[in-house]
TORKOL-4160 file (C-alpha; in steps of 0.2 Angstrom, whole numbers, padded with zeros to 4 digits, m for minus):
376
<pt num="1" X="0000" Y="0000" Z="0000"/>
<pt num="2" X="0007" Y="0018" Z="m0005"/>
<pt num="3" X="0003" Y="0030" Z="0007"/>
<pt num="4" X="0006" Y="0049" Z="0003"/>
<pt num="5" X="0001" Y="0064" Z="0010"/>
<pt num="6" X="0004" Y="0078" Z="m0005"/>
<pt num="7" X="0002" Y="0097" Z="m0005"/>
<pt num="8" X="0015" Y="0112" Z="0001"/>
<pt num="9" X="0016" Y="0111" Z="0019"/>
<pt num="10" X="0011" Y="0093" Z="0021"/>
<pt num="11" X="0028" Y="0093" Z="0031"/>
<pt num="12" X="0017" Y="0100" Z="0048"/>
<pt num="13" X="0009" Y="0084" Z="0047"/>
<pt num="14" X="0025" Y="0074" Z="0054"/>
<pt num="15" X="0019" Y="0076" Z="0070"/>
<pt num="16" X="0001" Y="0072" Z="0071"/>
<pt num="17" X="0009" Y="0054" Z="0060"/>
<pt num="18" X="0021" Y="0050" Z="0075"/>
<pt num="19" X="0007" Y="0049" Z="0088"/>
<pt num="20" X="m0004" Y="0041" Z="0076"/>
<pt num="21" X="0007" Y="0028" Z="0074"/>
<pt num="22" X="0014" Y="0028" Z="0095"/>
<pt num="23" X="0033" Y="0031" Z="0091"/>
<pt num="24" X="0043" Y="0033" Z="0105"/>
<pt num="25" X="0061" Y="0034" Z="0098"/>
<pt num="26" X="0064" Y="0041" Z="0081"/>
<pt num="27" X="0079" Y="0037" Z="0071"/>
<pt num="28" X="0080" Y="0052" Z="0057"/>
<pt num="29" X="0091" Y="0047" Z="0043"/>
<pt num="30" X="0094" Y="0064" Z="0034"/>
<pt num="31" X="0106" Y="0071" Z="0017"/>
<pt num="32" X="0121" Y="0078" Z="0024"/>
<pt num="33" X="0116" Y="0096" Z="0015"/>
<pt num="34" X="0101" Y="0094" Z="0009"/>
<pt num="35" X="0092" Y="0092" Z="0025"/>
<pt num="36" X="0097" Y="0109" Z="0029"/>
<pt num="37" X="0098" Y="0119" Z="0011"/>
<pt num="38" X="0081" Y="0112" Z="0010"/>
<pt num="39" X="0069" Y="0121" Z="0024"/>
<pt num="40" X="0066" Y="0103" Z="0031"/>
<pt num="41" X="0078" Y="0105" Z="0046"/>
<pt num="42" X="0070" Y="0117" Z="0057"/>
<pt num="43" X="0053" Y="0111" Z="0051"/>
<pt num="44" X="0058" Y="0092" Z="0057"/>
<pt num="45" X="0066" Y="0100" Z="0073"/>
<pt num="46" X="0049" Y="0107" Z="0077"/>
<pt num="47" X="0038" Y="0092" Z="0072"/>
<pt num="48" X="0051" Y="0080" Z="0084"/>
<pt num="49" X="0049" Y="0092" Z="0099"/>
<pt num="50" X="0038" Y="0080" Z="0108"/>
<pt num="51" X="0050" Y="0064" Z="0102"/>
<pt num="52" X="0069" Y="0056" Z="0107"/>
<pt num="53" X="0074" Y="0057" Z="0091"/>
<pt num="54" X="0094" Y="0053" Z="0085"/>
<pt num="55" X="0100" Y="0058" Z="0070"/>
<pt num="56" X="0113" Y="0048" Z="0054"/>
<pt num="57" X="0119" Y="0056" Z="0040"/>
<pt num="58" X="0135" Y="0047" Z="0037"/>
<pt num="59" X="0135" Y="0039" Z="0023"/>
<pt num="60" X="0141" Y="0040" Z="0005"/>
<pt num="61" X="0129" Y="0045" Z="m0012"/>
<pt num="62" X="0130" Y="0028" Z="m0016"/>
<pt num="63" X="0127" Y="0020" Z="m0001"/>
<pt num="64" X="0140" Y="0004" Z="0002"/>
<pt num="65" X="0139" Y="m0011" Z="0016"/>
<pt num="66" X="0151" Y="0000" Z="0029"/>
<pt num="67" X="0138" Y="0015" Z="0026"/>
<pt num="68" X="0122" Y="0004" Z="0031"/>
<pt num="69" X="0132" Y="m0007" Z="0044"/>
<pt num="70" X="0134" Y="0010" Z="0053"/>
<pt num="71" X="0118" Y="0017" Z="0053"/>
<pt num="72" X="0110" Y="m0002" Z="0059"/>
<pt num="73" X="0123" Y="m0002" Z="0075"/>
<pt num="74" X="0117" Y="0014" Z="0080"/>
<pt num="75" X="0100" Y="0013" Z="0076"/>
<pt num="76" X="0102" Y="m0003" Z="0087"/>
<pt num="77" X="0112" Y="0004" Z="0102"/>
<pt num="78" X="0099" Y="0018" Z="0103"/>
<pt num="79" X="0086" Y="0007" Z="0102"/>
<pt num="80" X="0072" Y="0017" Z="0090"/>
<pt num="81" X="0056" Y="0010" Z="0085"/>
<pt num="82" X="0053" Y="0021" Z="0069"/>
<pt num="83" X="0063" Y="0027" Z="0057"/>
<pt num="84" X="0061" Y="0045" Z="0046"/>
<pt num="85" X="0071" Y="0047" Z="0029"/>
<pt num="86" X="0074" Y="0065" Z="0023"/>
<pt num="87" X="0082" Y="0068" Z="0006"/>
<pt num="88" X="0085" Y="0062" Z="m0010"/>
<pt num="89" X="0087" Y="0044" Z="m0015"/>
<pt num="90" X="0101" Y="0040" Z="m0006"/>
<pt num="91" X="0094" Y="0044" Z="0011"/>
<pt num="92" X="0078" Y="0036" Z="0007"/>
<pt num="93" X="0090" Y="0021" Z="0003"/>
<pt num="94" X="0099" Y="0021" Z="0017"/>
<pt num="95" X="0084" Y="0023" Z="0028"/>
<pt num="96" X="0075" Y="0008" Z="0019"/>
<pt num="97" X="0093" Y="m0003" Z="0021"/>
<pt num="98" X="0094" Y="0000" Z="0041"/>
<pt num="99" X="0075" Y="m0003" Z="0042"/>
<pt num="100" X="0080" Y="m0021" Z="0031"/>
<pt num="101" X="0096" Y="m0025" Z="0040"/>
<pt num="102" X="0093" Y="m0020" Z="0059"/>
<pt num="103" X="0094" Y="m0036" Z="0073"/>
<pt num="104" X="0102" Y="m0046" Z="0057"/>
<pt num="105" X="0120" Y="m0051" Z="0056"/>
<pt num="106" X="0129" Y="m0040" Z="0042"/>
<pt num="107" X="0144" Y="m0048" Z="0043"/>
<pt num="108" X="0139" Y="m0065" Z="0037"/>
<pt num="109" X="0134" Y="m0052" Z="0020"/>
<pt num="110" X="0143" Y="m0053" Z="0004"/>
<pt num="111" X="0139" Y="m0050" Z="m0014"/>
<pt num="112" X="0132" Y="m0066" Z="m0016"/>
<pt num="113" X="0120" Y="m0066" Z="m0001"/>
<pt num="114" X="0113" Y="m0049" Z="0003"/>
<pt num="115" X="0095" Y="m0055" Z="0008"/>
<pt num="116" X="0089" Y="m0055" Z="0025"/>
<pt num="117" X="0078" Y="m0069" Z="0027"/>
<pt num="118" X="0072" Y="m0064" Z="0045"/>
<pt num="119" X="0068" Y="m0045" Z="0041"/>
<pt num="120" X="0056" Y="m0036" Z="0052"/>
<pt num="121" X="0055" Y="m0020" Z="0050"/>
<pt num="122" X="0048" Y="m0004" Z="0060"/>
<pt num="123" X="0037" Y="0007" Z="0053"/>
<pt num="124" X="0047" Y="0019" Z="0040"/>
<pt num="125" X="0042" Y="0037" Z="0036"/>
<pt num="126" X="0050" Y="0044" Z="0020"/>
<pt num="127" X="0050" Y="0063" Z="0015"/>
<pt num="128" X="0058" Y="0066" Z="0000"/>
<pt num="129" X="0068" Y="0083" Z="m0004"/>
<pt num="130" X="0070" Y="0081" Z="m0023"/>
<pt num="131" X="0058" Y="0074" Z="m0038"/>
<pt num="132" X="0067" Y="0064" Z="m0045"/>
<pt num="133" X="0070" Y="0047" Z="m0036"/>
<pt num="134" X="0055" Y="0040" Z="m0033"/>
<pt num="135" X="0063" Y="0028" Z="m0020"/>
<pt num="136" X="0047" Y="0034" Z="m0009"/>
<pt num="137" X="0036" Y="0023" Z="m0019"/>
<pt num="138" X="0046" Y="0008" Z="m0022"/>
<pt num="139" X="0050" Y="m0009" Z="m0012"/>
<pt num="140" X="0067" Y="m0006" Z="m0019"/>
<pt num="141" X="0084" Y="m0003" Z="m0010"/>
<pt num="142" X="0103" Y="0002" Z="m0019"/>
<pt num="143" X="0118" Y="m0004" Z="m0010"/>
<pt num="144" X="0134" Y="m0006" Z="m0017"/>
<pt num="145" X="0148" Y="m0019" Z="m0011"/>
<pt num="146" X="0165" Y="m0019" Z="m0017"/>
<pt num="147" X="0158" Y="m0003" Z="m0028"/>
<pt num="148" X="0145" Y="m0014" Z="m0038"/>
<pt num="149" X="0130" Y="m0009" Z="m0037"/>
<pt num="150" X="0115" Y="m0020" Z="m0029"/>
<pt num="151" X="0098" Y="m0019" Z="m0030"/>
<pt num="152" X="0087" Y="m0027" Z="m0013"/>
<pt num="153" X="0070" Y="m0032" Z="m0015"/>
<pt num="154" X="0057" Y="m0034" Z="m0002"/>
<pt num="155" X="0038" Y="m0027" Z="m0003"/>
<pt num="156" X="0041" Y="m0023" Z="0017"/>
<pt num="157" X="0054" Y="m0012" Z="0011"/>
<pt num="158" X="0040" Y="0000" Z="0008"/>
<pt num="159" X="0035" Y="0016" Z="0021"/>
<pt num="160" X="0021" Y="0016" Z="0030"/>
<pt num="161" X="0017" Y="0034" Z="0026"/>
<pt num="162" X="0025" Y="0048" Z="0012"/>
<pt num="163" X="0025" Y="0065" Z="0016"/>
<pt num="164" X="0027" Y="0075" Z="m0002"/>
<pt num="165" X="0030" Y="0092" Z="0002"/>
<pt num="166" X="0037" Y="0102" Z="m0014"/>
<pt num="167" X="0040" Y="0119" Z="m0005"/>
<pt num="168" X="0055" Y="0108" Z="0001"/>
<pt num="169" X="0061" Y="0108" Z="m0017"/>
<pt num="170" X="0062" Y="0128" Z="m0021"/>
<pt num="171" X="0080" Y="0130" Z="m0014"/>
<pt num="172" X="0090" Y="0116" Z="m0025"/>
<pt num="173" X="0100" Y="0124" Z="m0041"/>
<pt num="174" X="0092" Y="0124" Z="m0058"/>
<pt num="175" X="0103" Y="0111" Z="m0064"/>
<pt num="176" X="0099" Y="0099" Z="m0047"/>
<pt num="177" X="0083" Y="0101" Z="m0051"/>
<pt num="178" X="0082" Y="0095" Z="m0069"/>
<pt num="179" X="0093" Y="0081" Z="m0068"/>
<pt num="180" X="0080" Y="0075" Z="m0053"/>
<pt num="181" X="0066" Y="0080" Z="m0065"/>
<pt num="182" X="0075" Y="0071" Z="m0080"/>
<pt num="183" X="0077" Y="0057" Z="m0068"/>
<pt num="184" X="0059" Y="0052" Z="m0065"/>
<pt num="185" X="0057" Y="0056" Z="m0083"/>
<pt num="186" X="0066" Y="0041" Z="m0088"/>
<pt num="187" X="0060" Y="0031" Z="m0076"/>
<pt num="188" X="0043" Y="0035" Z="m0082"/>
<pt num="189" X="0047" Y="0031" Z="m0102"/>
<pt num="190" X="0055" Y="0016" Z="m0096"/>
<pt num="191" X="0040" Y="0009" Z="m0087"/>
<pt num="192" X="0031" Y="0014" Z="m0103"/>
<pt num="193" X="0042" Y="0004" Z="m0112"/>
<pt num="194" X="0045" Y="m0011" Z="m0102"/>
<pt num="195" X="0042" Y="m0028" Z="m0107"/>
<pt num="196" X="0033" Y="m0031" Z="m0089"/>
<pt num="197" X="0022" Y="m0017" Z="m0089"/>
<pt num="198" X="0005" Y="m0018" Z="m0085"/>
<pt num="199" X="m0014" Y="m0010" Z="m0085"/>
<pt num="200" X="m0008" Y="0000" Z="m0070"/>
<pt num="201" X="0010" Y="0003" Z="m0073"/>
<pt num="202" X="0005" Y="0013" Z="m0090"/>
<pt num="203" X="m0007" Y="0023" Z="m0080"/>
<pt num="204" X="0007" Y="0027" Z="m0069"/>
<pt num="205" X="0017" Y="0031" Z="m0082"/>
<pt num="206" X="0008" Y="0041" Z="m0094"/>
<pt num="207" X="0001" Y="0053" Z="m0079"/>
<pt num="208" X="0022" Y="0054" Z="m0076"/>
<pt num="209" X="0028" Y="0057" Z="m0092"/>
<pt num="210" X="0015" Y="0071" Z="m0097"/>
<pt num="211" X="0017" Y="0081" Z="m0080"/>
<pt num="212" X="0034" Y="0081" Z="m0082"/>
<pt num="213" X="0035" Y="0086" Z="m0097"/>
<pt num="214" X="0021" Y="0100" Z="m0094"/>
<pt num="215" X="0030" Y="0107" Z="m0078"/>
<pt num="216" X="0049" Y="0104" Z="m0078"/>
<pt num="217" X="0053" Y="0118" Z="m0088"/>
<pt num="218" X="0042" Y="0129" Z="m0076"/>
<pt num="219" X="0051" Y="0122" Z="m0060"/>
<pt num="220" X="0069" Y="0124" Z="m0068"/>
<pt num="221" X="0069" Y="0141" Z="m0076"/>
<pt num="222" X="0057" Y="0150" Z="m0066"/>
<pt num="223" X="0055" Y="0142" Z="m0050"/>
<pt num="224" X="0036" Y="0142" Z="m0053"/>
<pt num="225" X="0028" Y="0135" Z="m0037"/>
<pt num="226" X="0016" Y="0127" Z="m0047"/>
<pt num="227" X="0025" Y="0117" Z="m0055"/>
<pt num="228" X="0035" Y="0112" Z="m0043"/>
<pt num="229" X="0021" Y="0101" Z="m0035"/>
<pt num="230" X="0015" Y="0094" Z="m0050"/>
<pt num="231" X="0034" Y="0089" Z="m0053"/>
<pt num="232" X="0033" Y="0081" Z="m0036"/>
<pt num="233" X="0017" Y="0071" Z="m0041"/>
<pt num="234" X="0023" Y="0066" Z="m0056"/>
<pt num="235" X="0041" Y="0061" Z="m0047"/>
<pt num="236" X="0030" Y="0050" Z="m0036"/>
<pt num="237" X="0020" Y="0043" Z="m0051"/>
<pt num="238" X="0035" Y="0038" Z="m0059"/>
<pt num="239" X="0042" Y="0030" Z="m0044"/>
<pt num="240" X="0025" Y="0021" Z="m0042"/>
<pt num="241" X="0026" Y="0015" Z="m0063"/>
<pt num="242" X="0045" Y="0008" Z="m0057"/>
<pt num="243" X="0040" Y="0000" Z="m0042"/>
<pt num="244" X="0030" Y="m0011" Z="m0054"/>
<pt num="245" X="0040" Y="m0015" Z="m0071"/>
<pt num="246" X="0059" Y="m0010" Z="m0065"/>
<pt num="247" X="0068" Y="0001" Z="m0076"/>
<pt num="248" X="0076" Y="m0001" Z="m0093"/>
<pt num="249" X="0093" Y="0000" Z="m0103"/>
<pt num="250" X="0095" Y="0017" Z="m0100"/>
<pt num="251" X="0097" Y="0015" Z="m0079"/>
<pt num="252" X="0105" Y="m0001" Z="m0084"/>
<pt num="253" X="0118" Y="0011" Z="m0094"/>
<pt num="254" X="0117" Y="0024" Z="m0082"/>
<pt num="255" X="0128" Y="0017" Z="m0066"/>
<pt num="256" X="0145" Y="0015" Z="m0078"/>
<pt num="257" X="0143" Y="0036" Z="m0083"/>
<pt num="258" X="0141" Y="0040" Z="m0066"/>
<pt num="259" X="0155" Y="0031" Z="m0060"/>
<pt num="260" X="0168" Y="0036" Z="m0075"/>
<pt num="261" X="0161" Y="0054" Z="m0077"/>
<pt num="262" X="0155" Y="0059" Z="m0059"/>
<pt num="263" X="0138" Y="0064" Z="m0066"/>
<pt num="264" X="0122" Y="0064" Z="m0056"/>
<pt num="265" X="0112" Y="0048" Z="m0058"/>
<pt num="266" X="0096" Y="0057" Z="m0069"/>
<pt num="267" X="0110" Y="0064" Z="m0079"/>
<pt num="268" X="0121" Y="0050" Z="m0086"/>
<pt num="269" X="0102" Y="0040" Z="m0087"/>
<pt num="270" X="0098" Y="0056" Z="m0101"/>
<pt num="271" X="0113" Y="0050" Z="m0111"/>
<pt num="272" X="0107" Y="0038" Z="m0118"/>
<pt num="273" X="0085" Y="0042" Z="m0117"/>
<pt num="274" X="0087" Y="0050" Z="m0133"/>
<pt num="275" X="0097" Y="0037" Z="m0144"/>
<pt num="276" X="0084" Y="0023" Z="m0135"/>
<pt num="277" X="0068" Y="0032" Z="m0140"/>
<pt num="278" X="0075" Y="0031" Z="m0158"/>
<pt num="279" X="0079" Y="0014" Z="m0160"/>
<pt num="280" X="0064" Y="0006" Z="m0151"/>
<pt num="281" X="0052" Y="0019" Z="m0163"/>
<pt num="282" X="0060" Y="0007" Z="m0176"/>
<pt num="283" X="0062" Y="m0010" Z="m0171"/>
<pt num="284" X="0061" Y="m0026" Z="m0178"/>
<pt num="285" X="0056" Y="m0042" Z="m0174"/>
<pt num="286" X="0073" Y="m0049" Z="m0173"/>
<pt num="287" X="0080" Y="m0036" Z="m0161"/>
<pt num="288" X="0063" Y="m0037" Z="m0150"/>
<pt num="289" X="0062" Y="m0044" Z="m0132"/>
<pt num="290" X="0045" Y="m0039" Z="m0128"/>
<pt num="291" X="0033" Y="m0057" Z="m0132"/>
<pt num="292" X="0018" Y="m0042" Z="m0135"/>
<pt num="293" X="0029" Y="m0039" Z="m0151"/>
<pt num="294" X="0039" Y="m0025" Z="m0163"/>
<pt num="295" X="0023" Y="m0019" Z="m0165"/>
<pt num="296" X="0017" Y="m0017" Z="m0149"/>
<pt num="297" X="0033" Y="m0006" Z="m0145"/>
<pt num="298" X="0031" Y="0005" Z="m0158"/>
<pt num="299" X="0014" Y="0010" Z="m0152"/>
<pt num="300" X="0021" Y="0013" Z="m0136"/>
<pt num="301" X="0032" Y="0024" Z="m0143"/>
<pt num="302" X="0019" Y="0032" Z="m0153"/>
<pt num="303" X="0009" Y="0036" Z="m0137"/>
<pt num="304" X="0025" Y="0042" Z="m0130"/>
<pt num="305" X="0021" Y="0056" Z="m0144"/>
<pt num="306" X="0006" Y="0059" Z="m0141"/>
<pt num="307" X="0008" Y="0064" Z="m0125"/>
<pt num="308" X="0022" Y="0074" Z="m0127"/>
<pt num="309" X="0010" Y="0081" Z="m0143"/>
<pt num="310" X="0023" Y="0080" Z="m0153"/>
<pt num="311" X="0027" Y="0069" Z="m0171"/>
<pt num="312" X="0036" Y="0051" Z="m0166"/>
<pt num="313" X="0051" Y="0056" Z="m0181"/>
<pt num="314" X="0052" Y="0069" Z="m0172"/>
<pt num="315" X="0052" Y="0063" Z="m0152"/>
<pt num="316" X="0068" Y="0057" Z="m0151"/>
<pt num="317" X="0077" Y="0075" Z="m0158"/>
<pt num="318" X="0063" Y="0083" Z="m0146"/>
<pt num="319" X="0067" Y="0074" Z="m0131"/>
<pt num="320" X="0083" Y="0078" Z="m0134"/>
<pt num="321" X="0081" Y="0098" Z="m0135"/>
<pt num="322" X="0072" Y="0097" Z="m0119"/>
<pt num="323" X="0088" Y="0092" Z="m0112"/>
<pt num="324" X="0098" Y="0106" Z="m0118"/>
<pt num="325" X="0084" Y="0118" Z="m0114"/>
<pt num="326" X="0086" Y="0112" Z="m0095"/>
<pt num="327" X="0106" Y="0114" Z="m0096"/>
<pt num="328" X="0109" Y="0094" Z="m0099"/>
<pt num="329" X="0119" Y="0087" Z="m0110"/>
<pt num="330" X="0119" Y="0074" Z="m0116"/>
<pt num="331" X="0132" Y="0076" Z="m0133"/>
<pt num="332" X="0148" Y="0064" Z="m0132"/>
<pt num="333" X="0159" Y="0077" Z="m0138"/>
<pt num="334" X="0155" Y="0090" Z="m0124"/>
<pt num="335" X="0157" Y="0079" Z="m0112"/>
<pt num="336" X="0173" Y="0070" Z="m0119"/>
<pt num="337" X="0169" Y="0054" Z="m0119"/>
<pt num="338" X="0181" Y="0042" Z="m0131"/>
<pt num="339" X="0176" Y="0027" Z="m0139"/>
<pt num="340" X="0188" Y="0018" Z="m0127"/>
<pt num="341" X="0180" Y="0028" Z="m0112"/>
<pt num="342" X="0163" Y="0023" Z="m0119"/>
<pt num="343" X="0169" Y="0004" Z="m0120"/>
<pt num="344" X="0174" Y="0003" Z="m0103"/>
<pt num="345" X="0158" Y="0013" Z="m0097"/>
<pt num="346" X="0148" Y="0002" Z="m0107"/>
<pt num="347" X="0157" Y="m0013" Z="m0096"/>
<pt num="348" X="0149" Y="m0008" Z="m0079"/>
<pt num="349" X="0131" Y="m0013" Z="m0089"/>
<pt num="350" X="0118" Y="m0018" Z="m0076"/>
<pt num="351" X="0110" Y="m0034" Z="m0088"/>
<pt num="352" X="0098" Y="m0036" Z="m0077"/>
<pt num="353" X="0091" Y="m0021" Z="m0081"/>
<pt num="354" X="0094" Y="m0027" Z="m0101"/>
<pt num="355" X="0081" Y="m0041" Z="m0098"/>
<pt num="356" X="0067" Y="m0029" Z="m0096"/>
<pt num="357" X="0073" Y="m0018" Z="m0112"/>
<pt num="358" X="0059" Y="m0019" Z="m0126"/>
<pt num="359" X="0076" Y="m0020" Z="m0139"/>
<pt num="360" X="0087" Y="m0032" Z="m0138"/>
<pt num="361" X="0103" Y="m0022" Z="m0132"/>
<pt num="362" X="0121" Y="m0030" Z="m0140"/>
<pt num="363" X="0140" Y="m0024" Z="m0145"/>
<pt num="364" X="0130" Y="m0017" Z="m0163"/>
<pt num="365" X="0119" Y="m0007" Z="m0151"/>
<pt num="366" X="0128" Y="0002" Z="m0140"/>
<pt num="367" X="0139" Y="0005" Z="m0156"/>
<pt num="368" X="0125" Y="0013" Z="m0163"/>
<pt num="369" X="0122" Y="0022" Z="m0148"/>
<pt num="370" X="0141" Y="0031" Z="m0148"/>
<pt num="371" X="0138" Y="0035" Z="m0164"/>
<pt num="372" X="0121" Y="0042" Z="m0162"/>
<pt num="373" X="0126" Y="0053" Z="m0148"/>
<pt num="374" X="0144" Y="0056" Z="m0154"/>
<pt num="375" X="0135" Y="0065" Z="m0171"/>
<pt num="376" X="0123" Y="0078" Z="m0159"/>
């Protein structure tokens, strides 16, 4: 169940939640900046008045085994009964790992065995600061061991309430917002797209990919209020879509830019959005994954079109331009990345992720794919 209280100043709410739900102790897992920069921190200080509360912010942007082991141990010694996660995905991670690993034995963990057979967890509360993630609406968890990244699984993984609040929001910089914006974006086309989607993934979807689409702009070059809270919905959406289907090539692509590049996650996952849109707009039978066929795909990417009332020819260049329009980009050249670079980037491929792709993804592809981007 997805529980989400949404409008600007639904923050005030935290309070009235906590005693709903009889929280004694809180643990407050909390972005090491963002927390602040935000507005959250003397909001949340305000709302935990009444509450013990102990705070963890230690942990990396991509959240390792260490990072989590330490947040569990503490969250242990102080012996909380609910947890609050305040930030962008990596808090809402991290929160989500310590709520999965607490009372377990993490030193019997290793890249072969991360589950948790025995996992009961405490109720979780997740306040995102971005729109872009979407981790607030998944039963997912990133963790990386031995820098590999991981991916947990478990529905109880999910928070028992969602506080959207998008005045939170109004304080990143233009370009933090639209690679979160670009972020969910993705996400959204590649539940769209995705050979597991279903009735109500595509309605996720859609009502993700047209706000987005309508309001980032908005949010990014004018800081329209407005739009910031439809972004937030339609960050949400997108993370609800995701939570079904999984994402696609592009996140599968995604982790081996960031890594090489230091770019944020939603803008190495633009790199290749793009150049995808493209070749699933004309895909063949032989190259298809998705059993509903090449031309069920193509009809997805028609109705991609149509909701962004533009022409499919014409999708993929748009789609593109609304990068460069938000400062991202997503040209090879600019970014100086080689042919060798891109080979060893196109190394750190989560396959995975490739299974859910519509188009089968191989050597020729992501040749095509340098050569597409290389050329813009």
């Amino acid at each position: 169940m997805h529980n989400a209280i949404t409008y600007p100043g639904a923050i005030r709410e935290l309070r009235f939640i906590l005693k709903r739900i009889g929280a004694q102790k809180v643990f407050l897992v909390t972005g090491r900046n963002s927390y602040a920069l935000s507005g959250a921190k003397s909001e949340i200080e305000n709302q935990l008045s009444d509450f013990n509360c102990v705070e963890f912010k230690e942990f990396q942007v991509n959240p390792d085994l260490e990072d989590v082991e330490a947040g569990v141990k503490l969250f242990e010694k102080e012996n909380c009964d609910v947890i609050i996660a305040v930030g962008g995905g990596s808090a809402i991670d991290v929160a989500k790992l310590i709520n999965y690993y607490h009372h377990s034995s993490l030193e019997d963990l290793s890249a072969n065995s991360l589950e948790n057979k025995e996992f009961s967890p405490v109720s979780l509360i997740c306040i995102p600061t971005t729109a872009g993630s979407g981790s607030e609406a998944t039963h997912f968890a990133v963790i990386y061991v031995q820098n590999i990244k991981h991916s947990i699984a478990d529905t109880k993984l999910m928070p028992v309430q969602t506080i959207i609040d998008p005045t939170l929001h109004y304080s990143q910089t233009p370009y933090q917002k639209a690679v979160s914006g670009i972020d969910a974006f993705a996400q959204a086309i590649e539940s769209l797209w995705n050979v597991h989607s279903t009735d109500e993934s595509v309605e996720y979807a859609e009502q993700a990919i047209k706000t987005i689409w309508l309001n980032l702009e908005k949010a990014v070059l004018e800081n329209d209020e407005n739009a910031h809270w439809a972004l937030a919905l339609g960050a949400n959406l997108a993370g609800r879509a995701i939570n079904i289907t999984k994402t696609t090539a592009p996140h599968a692509l995604s982790y081996g830019f960031t890594k090489a590049l230091g770019l944020p996650h939603g803008h190495s996952v633009a790199l290749s959005i793009p150049f995808f849109i493209k070749y699933h707009a004309g895909i063949q039978e032989a190259e298809c994954n998705d059993n509903r066929g090449a031309g069920h795909v193509k009809q997805v990417i028609d109705r991609i079109a149509f909701l962004l009332d533009v022409q499919t020819e014409a999708l993929s260049r748009e789609v593109f331009l609304f990068f460069e329009r938000l400062g991202v980009s997503v040209k090879f050249s600019e970014l100086k990345i080689s042919k060798q670079l891109f080979k060893e980037i196109a190394k750190g491929i989560n396959y995975e992720r490739l299974k859910n792709n519509p188009g089968k993804v191989d050597v020729q592809v992501l040749d095509a794919l340098f050569e597409f981007n290389s050329a813009l």
